[in-house]
C-alpha positions in Angstrom: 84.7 132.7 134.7 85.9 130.7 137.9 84.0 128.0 137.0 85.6 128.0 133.6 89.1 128.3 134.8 88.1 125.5 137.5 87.1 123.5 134.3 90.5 124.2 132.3 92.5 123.7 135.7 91.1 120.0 136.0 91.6 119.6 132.5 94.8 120.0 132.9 95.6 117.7 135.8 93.7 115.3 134.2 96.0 115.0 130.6 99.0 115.5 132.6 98.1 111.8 135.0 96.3 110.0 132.2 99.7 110.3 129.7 101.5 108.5 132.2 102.5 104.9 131.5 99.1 102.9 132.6 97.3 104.4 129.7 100.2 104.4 127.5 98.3 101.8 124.7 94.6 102.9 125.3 93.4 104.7 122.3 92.0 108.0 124.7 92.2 111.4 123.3 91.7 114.2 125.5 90.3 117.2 124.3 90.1 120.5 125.7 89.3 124.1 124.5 87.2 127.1 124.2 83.8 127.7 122.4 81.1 129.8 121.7 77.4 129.6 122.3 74.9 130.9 119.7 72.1 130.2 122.0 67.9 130.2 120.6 66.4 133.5 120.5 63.0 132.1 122.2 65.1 131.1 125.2 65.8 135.3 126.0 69.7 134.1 127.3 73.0 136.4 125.8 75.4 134.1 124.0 78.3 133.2 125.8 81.5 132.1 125.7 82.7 128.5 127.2 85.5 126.0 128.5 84.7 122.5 127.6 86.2 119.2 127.5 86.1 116.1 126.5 87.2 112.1 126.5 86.8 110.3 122.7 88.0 106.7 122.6 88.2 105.4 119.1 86.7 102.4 118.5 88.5 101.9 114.9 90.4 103.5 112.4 87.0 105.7 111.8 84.7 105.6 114.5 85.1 107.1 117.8 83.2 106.9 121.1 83.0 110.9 122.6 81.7 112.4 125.8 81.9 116.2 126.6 81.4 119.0 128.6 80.8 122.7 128.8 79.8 124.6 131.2 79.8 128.7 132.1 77.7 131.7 133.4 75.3 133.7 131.0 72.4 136.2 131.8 69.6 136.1 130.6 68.2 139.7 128.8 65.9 140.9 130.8 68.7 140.6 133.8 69.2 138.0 136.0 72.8 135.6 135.6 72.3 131.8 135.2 74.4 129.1 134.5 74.1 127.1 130.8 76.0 123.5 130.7 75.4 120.7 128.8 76.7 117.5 128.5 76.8 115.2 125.1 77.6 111.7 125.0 77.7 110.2 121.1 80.0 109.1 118.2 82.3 110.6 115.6 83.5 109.7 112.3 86.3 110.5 110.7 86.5 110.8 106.9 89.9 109.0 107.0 92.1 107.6 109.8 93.4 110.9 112.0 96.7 108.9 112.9 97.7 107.7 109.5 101.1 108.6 108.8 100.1 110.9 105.3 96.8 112.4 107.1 97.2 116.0 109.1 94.2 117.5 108.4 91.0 114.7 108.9 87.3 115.5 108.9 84.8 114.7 110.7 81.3 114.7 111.4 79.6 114.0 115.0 76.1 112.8 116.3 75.3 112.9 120.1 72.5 112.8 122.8 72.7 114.2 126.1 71.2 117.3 127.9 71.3 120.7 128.8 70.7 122.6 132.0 69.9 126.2 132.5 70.2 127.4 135.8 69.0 130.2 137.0 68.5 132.1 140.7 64.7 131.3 140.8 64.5 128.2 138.2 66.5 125.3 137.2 65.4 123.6 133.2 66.8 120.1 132.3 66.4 119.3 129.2 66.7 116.3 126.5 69.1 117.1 123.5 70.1 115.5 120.2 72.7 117.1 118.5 74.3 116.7 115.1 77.7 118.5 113.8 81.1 118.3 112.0 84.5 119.7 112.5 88.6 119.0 111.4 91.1 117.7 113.0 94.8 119.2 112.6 97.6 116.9 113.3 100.2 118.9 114.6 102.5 116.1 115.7 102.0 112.1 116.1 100.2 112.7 119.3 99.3 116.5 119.7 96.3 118.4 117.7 93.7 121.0 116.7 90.0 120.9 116.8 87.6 122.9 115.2 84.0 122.4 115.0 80.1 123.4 114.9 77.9 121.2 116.8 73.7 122.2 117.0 71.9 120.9 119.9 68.7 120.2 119.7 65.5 120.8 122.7 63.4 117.8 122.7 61.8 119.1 125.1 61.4 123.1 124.5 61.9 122.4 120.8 65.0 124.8 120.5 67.9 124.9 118.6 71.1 125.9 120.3 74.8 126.1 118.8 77.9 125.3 120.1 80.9 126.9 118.0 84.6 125.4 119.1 88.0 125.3 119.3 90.8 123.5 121.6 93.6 120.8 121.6 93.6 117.4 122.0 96.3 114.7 122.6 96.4 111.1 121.8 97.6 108.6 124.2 96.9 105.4 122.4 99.4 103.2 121.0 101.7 104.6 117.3 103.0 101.8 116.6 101.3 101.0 113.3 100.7 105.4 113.1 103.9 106.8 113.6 104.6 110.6 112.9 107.4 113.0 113.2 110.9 112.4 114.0 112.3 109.5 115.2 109.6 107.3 113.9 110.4 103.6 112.3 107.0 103.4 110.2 104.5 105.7 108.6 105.5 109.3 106.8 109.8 109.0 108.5 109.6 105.8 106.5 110.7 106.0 103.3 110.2 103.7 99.9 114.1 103.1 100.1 113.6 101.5 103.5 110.0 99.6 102.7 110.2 96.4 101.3 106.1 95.9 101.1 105.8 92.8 99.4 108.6 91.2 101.5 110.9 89.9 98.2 114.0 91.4 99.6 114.0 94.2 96.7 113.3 98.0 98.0 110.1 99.5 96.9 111.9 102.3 95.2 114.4 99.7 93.3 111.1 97.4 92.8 110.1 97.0 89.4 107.6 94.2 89.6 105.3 95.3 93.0 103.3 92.8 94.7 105.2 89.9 93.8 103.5 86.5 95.6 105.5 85.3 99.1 108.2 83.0 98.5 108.7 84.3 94.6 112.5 83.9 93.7 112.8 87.6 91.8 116.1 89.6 90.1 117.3 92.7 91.7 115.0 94.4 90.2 111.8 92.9 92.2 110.4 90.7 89.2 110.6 86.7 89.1 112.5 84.7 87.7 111.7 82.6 85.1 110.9 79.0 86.2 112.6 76.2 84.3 110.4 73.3 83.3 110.5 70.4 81.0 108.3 68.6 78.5 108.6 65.8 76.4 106.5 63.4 74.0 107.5 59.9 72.8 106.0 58.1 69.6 105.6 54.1 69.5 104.7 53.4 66.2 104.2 49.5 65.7 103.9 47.6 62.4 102.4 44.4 60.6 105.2 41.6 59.4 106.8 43.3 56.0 104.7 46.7 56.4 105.7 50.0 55.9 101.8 51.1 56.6 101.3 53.5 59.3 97.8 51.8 60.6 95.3 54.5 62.0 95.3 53.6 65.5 98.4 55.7 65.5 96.8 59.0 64.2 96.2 60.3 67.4 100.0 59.7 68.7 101.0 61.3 65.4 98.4 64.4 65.6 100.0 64.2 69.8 103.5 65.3 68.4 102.8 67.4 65.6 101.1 69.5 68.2 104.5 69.1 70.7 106.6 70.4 67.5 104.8 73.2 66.7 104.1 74.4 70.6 108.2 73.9 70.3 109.2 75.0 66.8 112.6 75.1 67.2 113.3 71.5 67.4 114.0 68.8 64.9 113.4 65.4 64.8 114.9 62.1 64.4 112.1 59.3 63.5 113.6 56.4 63.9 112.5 53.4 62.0 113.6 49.2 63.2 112.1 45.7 62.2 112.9 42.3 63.7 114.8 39.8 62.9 113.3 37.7 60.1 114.8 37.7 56.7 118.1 39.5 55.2 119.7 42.2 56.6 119.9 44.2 53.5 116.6 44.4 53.3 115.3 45.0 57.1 117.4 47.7 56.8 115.3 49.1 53.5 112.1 48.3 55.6 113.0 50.1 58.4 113.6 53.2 56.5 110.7 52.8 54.9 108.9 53.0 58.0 110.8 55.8 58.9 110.1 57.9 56.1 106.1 56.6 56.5 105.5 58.7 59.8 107.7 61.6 58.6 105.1 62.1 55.6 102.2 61.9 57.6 103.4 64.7 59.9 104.5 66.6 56.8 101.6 65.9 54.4 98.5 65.5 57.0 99.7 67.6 60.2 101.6 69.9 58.8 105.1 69.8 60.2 107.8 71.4 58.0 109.8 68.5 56.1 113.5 70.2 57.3 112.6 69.6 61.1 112.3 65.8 60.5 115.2 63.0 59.4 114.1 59.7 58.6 116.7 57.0 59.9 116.2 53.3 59.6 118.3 51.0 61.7 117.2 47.9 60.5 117.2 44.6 63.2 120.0 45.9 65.0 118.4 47.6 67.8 115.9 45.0 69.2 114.0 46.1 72.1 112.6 42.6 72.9 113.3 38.8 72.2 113.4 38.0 68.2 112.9 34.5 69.6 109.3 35.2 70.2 106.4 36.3 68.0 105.6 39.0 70.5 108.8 39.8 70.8 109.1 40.7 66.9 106.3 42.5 67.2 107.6 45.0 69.5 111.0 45.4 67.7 108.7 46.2 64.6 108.3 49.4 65.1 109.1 53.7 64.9 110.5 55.7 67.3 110.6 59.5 68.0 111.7 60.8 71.3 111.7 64.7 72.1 112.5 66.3 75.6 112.9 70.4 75.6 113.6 72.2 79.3 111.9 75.6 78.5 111.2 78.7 80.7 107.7 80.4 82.0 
């Protein structure tokens, strides 16, 4: 028993220097406790209680790098004392992080190799050991815990199977910024949804309606975006021969084009307007054109299917050239029907 309280003695000095600032941000914990041994029949030694302790450094949210250390007096049955200590070097993992913020009970399960030494007055054994185990880990606070577990240790050399039942405390020193518990915290379980904004759209995930919105999103007060104003449009160029009022199929394509514009956008109406150039009497260029005029309107009615109360036919005669009347190429542009559409709309 001195050796044990020698054990929880150093123990002790050693959590109290390594909390100090210099390993403030290294992810140690320290572990120390008490456990029991449920040592191999074929070895003849009493089971026996034990201090241990040990150093686990965790190498990510899951894994951890462990060494420990027990060591303590026994006797064997037939009478004389000896000493049983072992020493384990392996790896834990834990079933979920042990310093996430809604975690305060964590399993975990534990594979090591190391050895252990019997020593006795008239014999000293060393001897080669695999073990395998599991345990929890309590959470009592964001830095201080509880350990239980059940490790066996297996003899590679003597082929036995020893077991090593404990319990003890164990404090974190590494860094809580991103694992924050308890009182005082600014992140993990003190934060609330009223103070998280996860998705970084200004709206507070209890207020948030629409999670997850996409970085630089412009949203409501209620988290979800807005809609995003946009604007479409379609023009028609209809040309015609000299004295024609025949819609020539080169144009059915630009026709089929805005019958599919009006009925993406079925709330808008239509002016198709018709014009002609120049050449003979007014009276009648102005007939013409709204011949023209009514020409594409019954195509989109009859052949595309566009409702007849959406469209107005308008002729406009020669007065609204769009190019020299001087010129046969001229008059052939101003011979022509018009339709131009523009909608903004919202997606």
């Amino acid at each position: 028993m001195q050796k044990a309280r020698q054990l929880l003695a150093a123990t002790a000095l050693a959590l109290g220097t390594a909390a100090g600032p210099a390993l403030a941000d290294v992810p140690l914990t320290l572990n120390l406790g008490w456990g029991d041994w449920n040592i191999d029949d074929d070895r003849g030694l009493r089971d026996t209680d034990t201090p241990w302790l040990g150093v686990e450094y965790s190498l990510s949210e899951r894994w951890a790098a462990e060494f420990i250390y027990a060591e303590d007096d026994t006797s064997y049955r037939d009478g004389p004392d000896a000493d049983i200590i072992t020493w384990q070097l392996g790896a834990l993992y834990y079933l979920d992080d042990f310093r996430s913020p809604d975690r305060s009970v964590t399993p975990y399960l534990a594979l090591s190799a190391g050895e252990i030494d019997i020593d006795a007055d008239t014999f000293d054994t060393v001897e080669t050991t695999i073990a395998a185990g599991g345990g929890l880990r309590w959470m009592w606070t964001d830095r201080l815990g509880v350990r239980a577990e059940a490790r066996m240790l297996h003899s590679l050399d003597e082929n036995h199977n020893d077991w090593l039942f404990s319990l003890g405390l164990n404090y974190y020193l590494g860094d809580l910024a991103d694992a924050s518990r308890g009182a005082g915290a600014t992140t993990g379980a003190a934060m609330t949804a009223a103070e998280l904004d996860s998705d970084g759209d200004g709206v507070m995930d209890d207020k948030d309606q629409c999670p997850g919105t996409p970085a630089g999103t412009r949203v409501d007060a209620m988290g979800c975006p807005l809609p995003v104003s946009k604007v479409a449009s379609i023009k028609l160029k209809v040309n015609f021969p000299f004295d024609s009022a025949v819609v020539e199929e080169q144009y059915f394509s630009d026709l089929q084009e805005l019958a599919t514009f009006l009925k993406r956008f079925d709330d808008l109406d239509v002016d198709v307007e018709g014009h002609t150039d120049s050449s003979g009497p007014d009276d009648y260029n102005q007939l013409l054109s709204q011949r023209r005029a009514q020409a594409v309107v019954d195509l989109l009615v009859n052949q595309y299917g566009i409702d007849g109360g959406r469209l107005e036919a308008k002729g406009y005669g020669e007065s609204r050239p769009v190019a020299d009347n001087a010129t046969r190429e001229g008059r052939a542009e101003n011979r022509r029907v018009m339709a131009t559409l523009e909608v903004e709309y919202e997606e």
